[in-house]
C-alpha positions as CSV (number, residue, x, y, z in Angstrom):
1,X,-80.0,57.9,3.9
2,X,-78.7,56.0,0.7
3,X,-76.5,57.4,-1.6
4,X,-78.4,57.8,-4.7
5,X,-75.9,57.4,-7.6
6,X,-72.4,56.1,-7.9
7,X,-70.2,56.9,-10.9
8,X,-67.2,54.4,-10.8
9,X,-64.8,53.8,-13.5
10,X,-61.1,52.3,-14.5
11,X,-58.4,54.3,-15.3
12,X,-55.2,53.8,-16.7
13,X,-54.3,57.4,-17.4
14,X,-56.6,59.5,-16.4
15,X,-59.2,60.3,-19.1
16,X,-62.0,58.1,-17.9
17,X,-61.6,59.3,-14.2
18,X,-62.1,62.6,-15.8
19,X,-65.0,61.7,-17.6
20,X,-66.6,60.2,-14.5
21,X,-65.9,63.3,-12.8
22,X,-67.9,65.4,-14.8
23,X,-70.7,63.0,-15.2
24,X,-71.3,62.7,-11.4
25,X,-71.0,66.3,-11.4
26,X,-73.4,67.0,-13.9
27,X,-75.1,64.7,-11.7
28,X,-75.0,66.5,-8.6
29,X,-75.9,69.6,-10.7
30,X,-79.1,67.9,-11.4
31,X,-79.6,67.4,-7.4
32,X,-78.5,64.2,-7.0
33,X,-76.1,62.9,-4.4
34,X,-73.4,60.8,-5.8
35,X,-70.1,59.1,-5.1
36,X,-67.7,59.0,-7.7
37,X,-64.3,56.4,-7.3
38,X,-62.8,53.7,-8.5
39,X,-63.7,49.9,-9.4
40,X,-60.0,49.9,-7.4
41,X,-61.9,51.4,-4.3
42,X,-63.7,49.5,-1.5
43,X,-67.3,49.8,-2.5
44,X,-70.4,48.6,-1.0
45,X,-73.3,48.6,-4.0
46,X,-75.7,48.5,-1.3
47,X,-76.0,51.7,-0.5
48,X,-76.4,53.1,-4.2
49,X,-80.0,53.4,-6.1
50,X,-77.8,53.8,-9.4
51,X,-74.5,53.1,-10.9
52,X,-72.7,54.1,-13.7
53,X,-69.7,52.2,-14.6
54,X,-67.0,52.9,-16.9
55,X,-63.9,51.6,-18.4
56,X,-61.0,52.5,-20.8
57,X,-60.8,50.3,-23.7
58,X,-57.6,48.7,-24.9
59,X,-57.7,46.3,-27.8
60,X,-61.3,46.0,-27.7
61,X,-61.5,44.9,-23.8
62,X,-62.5,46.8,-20.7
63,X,-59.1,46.7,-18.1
64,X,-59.4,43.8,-15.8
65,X,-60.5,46.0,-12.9
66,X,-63.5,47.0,-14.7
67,X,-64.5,43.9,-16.0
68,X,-63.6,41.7,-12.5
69,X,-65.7,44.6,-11.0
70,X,-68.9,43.8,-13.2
71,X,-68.3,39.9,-12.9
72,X,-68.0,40.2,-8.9
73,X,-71.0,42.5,-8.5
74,X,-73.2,41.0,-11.4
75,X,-76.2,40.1,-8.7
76,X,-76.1,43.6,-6.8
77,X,-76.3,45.5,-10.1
78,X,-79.0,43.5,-11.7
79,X,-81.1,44.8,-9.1
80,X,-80.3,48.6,-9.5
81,X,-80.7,51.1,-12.7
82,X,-77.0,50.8,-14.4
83,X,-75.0,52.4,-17.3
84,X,-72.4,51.5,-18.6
85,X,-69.9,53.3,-21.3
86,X,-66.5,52.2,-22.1
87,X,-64.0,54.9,-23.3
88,X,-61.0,55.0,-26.1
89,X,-62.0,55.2,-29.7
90,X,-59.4,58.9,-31.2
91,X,-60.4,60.4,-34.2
92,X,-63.3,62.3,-36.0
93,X,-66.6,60.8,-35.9
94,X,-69.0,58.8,-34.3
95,X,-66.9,56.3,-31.9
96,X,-68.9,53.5,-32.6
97,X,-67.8,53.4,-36.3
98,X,-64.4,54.0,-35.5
99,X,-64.7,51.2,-33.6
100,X,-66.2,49.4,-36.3
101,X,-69.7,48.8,-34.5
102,X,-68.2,48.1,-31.5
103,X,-69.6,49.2,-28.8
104,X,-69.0,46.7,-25.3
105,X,-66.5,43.6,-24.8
106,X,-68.2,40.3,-26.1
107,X,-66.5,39.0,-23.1
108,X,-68.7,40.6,-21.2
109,X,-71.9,40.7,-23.4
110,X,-73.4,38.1,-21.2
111,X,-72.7,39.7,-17.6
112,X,-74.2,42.8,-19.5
113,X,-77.5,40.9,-20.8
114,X,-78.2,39.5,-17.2
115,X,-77.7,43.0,-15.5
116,X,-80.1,44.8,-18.3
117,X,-78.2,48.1,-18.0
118,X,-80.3,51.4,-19.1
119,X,-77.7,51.9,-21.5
120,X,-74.2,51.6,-22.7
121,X,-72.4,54.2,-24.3
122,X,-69.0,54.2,-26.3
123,X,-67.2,57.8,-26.1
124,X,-64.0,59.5,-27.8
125,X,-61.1,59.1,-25.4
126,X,-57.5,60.5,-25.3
127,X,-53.9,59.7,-26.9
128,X,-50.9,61.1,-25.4
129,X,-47.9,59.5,-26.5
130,X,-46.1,61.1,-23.3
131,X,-48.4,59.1,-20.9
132,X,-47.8,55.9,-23.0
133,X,-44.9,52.7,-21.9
134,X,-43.0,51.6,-25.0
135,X,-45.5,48.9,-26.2
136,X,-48.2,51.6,-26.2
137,X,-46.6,53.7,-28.0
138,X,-45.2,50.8,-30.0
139,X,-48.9,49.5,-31.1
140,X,-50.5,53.1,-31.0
141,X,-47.8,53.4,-34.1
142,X,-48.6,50.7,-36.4
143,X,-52.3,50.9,-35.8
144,X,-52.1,54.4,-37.1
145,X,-53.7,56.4,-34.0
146,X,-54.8,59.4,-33.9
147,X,-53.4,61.9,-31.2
148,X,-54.4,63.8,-29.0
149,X,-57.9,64.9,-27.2
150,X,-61.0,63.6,-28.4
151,X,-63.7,63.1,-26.2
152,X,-66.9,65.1,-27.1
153,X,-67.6,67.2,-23.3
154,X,-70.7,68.0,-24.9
155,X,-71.9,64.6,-26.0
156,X,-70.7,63.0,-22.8
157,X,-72.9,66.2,-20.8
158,X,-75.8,65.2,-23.0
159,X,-75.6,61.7,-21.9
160,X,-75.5,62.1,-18.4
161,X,-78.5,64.7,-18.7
162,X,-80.3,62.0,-19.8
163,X,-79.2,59.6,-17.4
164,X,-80.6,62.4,-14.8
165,X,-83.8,62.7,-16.8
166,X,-84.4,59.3,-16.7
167,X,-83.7,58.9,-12.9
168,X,-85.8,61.8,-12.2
169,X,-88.9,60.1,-14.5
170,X,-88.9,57.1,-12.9
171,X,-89.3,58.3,-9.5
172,X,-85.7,58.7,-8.4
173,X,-86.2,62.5,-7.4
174,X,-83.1,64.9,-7.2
C-alpha cells in the first residue's frame, strides 16, 4: 500500500521539525497515513501521494538541504499534490509583511513554478538566543529581532486542516 502523505522539512534548531510534527499529526488525525522526516533522510517520493515540504528561513533563503531537496526531486514532485511553507519571520503580525511580502526564495521561484505546488505558506518561527552560534546572535542583534516563540499553533492547525480537506475533496480519502 503507498504511504499517502509525507511531511519533510529542514531544521536547524528544531522549530520547523516541530512544526512538521504537528502537521502530519493533524494529518493522521484526519485519517491519513503519513511519514514525517527529514530532507536529511533517505526518502523515496515514490511511494507518497502528497508532500509537504518545509524549510527554516535564514536571510531570505531556504537551508541548502531544503532547497538541494526540491532541486533533486523537482520531476517526482511535479507529479504529486505538494505544499510548501518556509518558516522564520518573529514578531506580531502577519509573517508575510514582516517579511516584507516575502513569502518563498526567488532562487527557487522557478523550481516552485514547474512543480505547481497547492500552496506555499510563510509561518512565525522561533528566536532563542541560547540555541544561536556567535554570528547568529551577532546578526539577530543589529537586525533588531524579536525573541522568543512566535509561531501561531492555531494558524499552522488551520492550514494543515485545509491541506486534509483538500486531499479528502479531491479523492484522496482518509
Amino acid at each position: 500500500m503507498k504511504s499517502q502523505v509525507l511531511v519533510t522539512f529542514s531544521s536547524k534548531h528544531g522549530a520547523t521539525a516541530e512544526i512538521a510534527e504537528r502537521i502530519g499529526r493533524i494529518l493522521r488525525d484526519a485519517g491519513f497515513s503519513v511519514n514525517v522526516q527529514s530532507v536529511e533522510s533517505s526518502i523515496d517520493l515514490h511511494v507518497y501521494k502528497a508532500v509537504i515540504l518545509g524549510s527554516a528561513v535564514y536571510i531570505g533563503q531556504w537551508r541548502k538541504d531544503a532547497a538541494r531537496f526540491l532541486r533533486n526531486n523537482e520531476e517526482v514532485l511535479a507529479s504529486q499534490w505538494v505544499w510548501l511553507f518556509s518558516t522564520g519571520p518573529t514578531g506580531v503580525g502577519d509573517p508575510a509583511e514582516l517579511m516584507n511580502g516575502w513569502r518563498f526564495p526567488a532562487s527557487l521561484q522557478p523550481i516552485a513554478d514547474r512543480i505547481k505546488p497547492k500552496g506555499i505558506r510563510i509561518v512565525h518561527g522561533t528566536l532563542e538566543t541560547e540555541k544561536l552560534n556567535f554570528f547568529e546572535k551577532w546578526i539577530t542583534k543589529k537586525v533588531n529581532a524579536p525573541v522568543g516563540d512566535f509561531r501561531d499553533w492555531k494558524d499552522i492547525a488551520s492550514w494543515a486542516n485545509e491541506i486534509a480537506d483538500e486531499l479528502k475533496k479531491n479523492g484522496l480519502a482518509g
